[in-house]
C-alpha positions as CSV (number, residue, x, y, z in Angstrom):
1,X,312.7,-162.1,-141.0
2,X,311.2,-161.4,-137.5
3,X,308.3,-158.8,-137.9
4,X,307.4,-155.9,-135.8
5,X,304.9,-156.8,-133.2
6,X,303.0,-153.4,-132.1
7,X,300.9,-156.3,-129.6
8,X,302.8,-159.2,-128.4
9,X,304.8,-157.5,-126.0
10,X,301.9,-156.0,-123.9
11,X,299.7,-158.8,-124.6
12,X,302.4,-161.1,-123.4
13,X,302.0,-159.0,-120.3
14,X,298.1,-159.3,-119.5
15,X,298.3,-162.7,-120.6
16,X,300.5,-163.4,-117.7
17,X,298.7,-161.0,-114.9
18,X,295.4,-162.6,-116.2
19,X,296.8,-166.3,-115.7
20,X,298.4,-165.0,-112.2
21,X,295.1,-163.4,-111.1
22,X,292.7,-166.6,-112.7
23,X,294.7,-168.7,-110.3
24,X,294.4,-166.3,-107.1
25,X,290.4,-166.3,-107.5
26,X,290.0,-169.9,-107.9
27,X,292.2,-170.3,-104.5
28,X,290.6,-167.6,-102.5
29,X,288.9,-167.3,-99.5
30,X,287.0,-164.9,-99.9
31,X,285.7,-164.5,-96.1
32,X,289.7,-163.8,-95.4
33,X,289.4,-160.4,-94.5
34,X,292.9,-159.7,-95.6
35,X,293.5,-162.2,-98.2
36,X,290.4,-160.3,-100.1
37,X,292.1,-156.8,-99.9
38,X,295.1,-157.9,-100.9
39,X,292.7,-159.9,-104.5
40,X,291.4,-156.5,-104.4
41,X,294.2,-154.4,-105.3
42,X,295.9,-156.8,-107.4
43,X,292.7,-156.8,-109.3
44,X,291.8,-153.5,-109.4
45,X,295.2,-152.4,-110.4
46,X,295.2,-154.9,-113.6
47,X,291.4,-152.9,-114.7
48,X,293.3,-149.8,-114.8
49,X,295.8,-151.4,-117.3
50,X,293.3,-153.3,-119.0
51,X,291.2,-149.9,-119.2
52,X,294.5,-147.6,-120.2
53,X,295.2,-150.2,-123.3
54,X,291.7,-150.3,-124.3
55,X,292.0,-146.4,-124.6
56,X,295.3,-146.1,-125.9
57,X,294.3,-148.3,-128.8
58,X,291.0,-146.9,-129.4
59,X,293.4,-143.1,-129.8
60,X,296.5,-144.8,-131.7
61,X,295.2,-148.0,-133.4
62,X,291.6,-147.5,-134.1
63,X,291.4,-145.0,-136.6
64,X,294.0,-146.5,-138.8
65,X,292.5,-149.4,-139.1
66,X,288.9,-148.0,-140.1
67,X,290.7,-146.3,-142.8
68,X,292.2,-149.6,-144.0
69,X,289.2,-152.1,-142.7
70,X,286.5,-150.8,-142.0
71,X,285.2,-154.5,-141.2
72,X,288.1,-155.6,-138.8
73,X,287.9,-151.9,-136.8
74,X,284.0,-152.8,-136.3
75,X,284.8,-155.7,-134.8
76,X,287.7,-155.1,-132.9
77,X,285.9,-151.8,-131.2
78,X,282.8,-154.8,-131.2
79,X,284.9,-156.3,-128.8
80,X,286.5,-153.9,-126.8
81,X,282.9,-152.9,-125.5
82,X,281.7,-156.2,-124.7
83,X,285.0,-156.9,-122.9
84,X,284.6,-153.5,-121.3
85,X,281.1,-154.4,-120.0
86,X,282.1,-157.7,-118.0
87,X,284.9,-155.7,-116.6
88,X,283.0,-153.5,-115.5
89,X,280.0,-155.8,-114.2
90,X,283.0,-157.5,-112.2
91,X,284.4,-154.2,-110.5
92,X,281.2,-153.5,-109.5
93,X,281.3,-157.2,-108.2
94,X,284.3,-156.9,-106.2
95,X,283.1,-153.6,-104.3
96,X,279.8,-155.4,-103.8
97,X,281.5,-158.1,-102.0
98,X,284.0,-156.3,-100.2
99,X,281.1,-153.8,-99.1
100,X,278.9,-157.3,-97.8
101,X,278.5,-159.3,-94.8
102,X,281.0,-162.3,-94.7
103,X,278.5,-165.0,-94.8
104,X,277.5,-163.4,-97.9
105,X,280.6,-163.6,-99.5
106,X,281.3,-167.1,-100.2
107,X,278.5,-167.0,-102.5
108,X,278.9,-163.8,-103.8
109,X,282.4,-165.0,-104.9
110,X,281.1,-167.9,-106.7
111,X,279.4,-165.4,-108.7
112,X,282.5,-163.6,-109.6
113,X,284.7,-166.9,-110.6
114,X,282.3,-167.4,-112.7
115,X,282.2,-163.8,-114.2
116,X,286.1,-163.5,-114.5
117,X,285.8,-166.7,-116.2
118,X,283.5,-165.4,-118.6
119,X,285.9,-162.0,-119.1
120,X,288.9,-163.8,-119.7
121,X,287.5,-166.0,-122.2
122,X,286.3,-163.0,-124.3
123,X,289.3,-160.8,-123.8
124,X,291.8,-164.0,-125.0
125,X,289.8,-164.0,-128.0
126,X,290.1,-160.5,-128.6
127,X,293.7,-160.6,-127.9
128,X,293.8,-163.0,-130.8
129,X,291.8,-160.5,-132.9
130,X,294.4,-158.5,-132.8
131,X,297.5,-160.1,-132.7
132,X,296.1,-161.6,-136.2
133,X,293.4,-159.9,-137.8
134,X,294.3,-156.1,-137.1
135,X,298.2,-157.0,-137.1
136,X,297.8,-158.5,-140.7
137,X,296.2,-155.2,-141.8
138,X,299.0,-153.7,-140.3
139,X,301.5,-155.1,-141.6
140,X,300.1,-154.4,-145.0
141,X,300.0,-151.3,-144.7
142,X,302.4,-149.3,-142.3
143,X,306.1,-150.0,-142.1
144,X,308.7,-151.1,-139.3
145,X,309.0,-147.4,-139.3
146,X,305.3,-146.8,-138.6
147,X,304.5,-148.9,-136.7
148,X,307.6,-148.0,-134.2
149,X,306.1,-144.6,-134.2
150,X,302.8,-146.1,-133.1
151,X,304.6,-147.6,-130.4
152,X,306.1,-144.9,-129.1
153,X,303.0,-142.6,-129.1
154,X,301.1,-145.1,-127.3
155,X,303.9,-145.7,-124.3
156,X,304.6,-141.7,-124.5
157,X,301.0,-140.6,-123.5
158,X,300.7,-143.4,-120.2
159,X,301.4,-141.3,-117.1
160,X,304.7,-143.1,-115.5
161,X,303.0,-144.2,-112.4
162,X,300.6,-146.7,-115.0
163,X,303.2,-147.6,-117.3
164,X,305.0,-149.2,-114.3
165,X,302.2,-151.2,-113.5
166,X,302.5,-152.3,-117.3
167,X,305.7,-153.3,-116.7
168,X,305.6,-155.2,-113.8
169,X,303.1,-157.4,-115.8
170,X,305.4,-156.9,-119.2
171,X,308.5,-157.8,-118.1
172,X,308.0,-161.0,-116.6
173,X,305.9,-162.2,-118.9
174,X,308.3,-161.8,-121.9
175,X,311.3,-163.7,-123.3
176,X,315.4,-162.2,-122.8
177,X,315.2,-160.6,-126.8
178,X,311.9,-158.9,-125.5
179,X,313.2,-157.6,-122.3
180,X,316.3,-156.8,-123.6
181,X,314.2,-154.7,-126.7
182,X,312.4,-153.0,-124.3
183,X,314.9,-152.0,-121.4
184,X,317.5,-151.6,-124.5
185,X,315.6,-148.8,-126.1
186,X,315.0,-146.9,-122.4
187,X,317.9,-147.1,-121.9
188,X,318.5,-144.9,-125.4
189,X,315.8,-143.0,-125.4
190,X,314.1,-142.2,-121.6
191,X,315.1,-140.2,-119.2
192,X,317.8,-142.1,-116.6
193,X,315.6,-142.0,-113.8
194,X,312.6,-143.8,-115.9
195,X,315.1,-146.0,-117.2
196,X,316.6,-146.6,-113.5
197,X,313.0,-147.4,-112.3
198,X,312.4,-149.9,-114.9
199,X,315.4,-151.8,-113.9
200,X,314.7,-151.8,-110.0
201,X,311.4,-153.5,-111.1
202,X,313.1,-155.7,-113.3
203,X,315.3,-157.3,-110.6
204,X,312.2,-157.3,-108.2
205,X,310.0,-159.7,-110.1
206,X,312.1,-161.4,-112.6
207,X,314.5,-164.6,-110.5
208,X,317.8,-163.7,-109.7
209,X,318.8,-166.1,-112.4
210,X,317.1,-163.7,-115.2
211,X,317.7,-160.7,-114.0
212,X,321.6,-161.3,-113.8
213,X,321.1,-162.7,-117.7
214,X,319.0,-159.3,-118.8
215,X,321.4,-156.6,-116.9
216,X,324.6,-158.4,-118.3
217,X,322.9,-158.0,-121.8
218,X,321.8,-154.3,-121.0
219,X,324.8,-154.0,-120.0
220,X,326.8,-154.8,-123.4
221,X,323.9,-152.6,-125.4
């Protein structure tokens, strides 16, 4: 039997915008006027959805877990401000360099390839934290039912223009059940025009190839 995963699905997400954006900092140039606004938003886009899930489970998760493990909720909230910190250090980082000289900025972006390095080390171990230690506690104690419940309160309270940006990360990094799960219970349950939206970006970063294979199946839901 498959079990619920309250995680996996969004952590499938940053996984694969953290990957994207690892790669676009190694091959920067960041003396390329435009190519460093463009790292810029991309960047500073992922913080605010790296920030929003922090919150959301610090309101939705959090608390259930201290009442179960106490132990496991001091760690994870452990590691949600350390992760917080680097992320932090590095947005500050970003607006130094965009804010310096360009001969400056070569260096200066050393500086942050070696900080996002740092970050994404710590927050893949975090990730892990949860997908095992808090999701075991979890399981143990909250049903399917629960735990959908959790879901839903977490996605229900992320303003739309956000949760798109969670999506765009979501949906490509997740397998046809996942997508299909996902899209399948918009369809059901969000207003058309949310569901509508989710589909446009679904057919703008997915290959033609998968998109034809998840509307067909949205399709027949």
């Amino acid at each position: 039997m498959v079990k619920y995963e309250l995680f996996m699905p969004v952590h499938k997400g940053l996984r694969f915008a953290l990957g994207n954006l690892l790669n676009h900092v190694n091959q920067l140039n960041f003396e390329n006027e435009r190519k460093l606004k463009e790292f810029s938003k991309e960047f500073n886009t992922l913080c605010a959805v790296l920030h929003s899930h922090a919150e959301h489970e610090d309101e939705h998760v959090h608390p259930i877990i201290e009442k179960y493990a106490p132990e496991v909720a001091e760690k994870m909230e452990a590691e949600h401000e350390a992760t917080d910190v680097l992320l932090i250090q590095l947005e500050h980082l970003i607006n130094e360099i965009n804010n310096s000289s360009i001969d400056l900025r070569r260096e200066l972006g050393v500086k942050f390839v070696y900080g996002y390095n740092k970050f994404l080390a710590a927050y893949l171990n975090h990730l892990q934290t949860e997908e095992v230690d808090v999701m075991n506690i979890l399981w143990g104690k909250l049903s399917v039912e629960d735990l959908m419940e959790v879901t839903v309160a977490i996605r229900s309270s992320i303003p739309q223009e956000i949760l798109m940006d969670y999506f765009k990360y979501m949906i490509p990094g997740q397998n046809i059940y996942e997508r299909v799960e996902m899209l399948g219970g918009m369809k059901k349950f969000a207003p058309p025009e949310a569901y509508q939206a989710a589909c446009e970006l679904a057919a703008s970063v997915l290959s033609n190839e998968d998109w034809l294979e998840l509307k067909k199946e949205l399709e027949a839901a």
